[in-house]
C-alpha positions in Angstrom: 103.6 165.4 76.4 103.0 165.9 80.0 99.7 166.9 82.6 100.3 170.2 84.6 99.7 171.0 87.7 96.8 172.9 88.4 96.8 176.0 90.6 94.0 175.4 93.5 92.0 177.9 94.9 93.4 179.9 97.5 96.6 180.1 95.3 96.8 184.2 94.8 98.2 183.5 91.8 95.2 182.7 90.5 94.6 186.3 90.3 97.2 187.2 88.0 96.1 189.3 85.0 97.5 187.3 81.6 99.6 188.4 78.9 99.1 188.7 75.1 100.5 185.7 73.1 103.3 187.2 70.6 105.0 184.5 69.5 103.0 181.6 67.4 105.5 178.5 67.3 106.8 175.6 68.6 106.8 176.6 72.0 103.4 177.7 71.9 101.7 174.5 70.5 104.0 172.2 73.0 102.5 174.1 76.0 98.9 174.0 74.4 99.6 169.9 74.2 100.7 170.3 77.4 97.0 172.1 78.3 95.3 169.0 76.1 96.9 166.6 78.2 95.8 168.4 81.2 92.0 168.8 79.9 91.8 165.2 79.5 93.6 163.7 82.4 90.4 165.9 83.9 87.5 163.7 83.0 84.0 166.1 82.5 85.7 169.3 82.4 85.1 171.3 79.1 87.6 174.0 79.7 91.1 175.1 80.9 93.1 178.6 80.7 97.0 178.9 80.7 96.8 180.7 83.9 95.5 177.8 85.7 98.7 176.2 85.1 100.6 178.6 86.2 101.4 180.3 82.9 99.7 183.8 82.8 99.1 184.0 78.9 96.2 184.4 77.2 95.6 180.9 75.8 92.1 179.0 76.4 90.8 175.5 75.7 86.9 175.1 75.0 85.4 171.6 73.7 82.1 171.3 75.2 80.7 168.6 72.0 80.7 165.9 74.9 77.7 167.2 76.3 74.7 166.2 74.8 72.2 168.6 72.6 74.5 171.5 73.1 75.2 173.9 69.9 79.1 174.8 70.0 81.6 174.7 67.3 83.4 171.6 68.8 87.3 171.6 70.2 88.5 175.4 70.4 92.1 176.2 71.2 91.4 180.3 71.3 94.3 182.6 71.9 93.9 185.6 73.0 90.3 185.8 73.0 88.1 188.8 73.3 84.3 189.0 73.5 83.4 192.1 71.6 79.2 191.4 72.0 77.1 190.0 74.4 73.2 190.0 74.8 71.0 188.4 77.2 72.1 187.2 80.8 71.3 183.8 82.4 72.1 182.2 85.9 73.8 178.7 85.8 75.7 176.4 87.8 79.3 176.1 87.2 82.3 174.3 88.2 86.1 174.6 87.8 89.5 172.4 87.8 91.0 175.0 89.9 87.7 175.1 92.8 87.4 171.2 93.1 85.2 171.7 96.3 82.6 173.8 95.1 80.2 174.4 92.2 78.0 177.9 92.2 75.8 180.2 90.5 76.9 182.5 88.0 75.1 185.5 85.9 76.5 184.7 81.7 75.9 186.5 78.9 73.6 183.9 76.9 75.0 185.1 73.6 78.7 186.3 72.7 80.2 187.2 69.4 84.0 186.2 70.0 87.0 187.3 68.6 90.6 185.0 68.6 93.7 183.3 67.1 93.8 179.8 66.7 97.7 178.5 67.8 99.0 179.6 64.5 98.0 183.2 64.5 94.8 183.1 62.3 92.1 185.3 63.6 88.1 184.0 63.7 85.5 185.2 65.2 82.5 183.2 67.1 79.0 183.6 67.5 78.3 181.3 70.6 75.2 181.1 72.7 74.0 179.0 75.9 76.3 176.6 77.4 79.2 176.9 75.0 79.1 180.8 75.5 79.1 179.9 79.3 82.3 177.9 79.3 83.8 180.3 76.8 83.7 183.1 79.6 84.2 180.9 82.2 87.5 180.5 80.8 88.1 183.9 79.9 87.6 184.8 83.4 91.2 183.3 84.3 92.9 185.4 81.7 91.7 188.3 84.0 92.4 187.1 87.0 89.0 185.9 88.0 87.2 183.2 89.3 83.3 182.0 89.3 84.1 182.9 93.3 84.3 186.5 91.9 81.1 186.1 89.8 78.6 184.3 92.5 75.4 185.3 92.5 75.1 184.9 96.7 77.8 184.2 98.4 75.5 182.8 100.9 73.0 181.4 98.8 74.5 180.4 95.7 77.9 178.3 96.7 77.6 174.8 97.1 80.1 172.4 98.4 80.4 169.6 95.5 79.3 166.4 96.2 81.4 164.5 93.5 84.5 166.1 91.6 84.3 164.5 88.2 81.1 166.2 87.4 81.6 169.9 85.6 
């Protein structure tokens, strides 16, 4: 259907707290094609959330399967997600569509247990863990207005100015 444009970093909208979805129909699975296109005119990224496009709903794309020997449960459209568990806390690098000039080092929850809809309304829940649990907060970040900026470790220390923008 179409790629978005993507809100960049210092865009204060970026820090815009997202709605609820209410509505499950046509208009929401155009926009998520919409996202899809978006995702994939992005090559490496595993994630994108609404609000990074400018629409402040709680919609969130997750497909990390490209990467290699990582456990996930392979291409995720999650709507209005909500972790309701989380155990164990790691540091790792991270990347997003919306900071193309840096990457940094963020504190995760190793482990979730995730709640959400799929586009047509149907709730399932998640158990995730390492890298896919990563991205899956990652992206629930923009739904709250936050960035990995927000989560560094070291502002000093622990942002890095990327040395090639395809890599996630």
């Amino acid at each position: 259907m179409a790629v978005l444009d993507l809100l960049i970093y210092p865009d204060s909208r970026l820090k815009t707290i997202s709605s609820p979805v209410e509505s499950f129909d046509k208009k929401l699975l155009d926009f998520i094609t919409d996202l899809e296109d978006t995702i994939a005119a992005a090559p490496g990224s595993v994630g994108i959330a609404a609000p990074q496009v400018g629409e402040f709903k709680r919609i969130v794309i997750v497909d990390v399967s490209t990467k290699a020997n990582i456990k996930h449960h392979g291409h995720l459209r999650l709507i209005n997600p909500e972790i309701v568990h989380w155990k164990g806390f790691a540091v790792g690098r991270e990347g997003c569509m919306s900071v193309p000039d840096y990457i940094g080092n963020v504190v995760r929850a190793k482990n979730i247990k995730l709640l959400a809809m799929d586009e047509y309304g149907i709730q399932h829940e998640y158990e995730m863990t390492g890298y896919e649990a990563r991205a899956v907060q990652h992206e629930i970040d923009h739904l709250e207005g936050m960035l990995f900026l927000d989560r560094l470790v070291s502002r000093r220390h622990d942002l890095l100015q990327r040395e090639n923008r395809h890599l996630s």
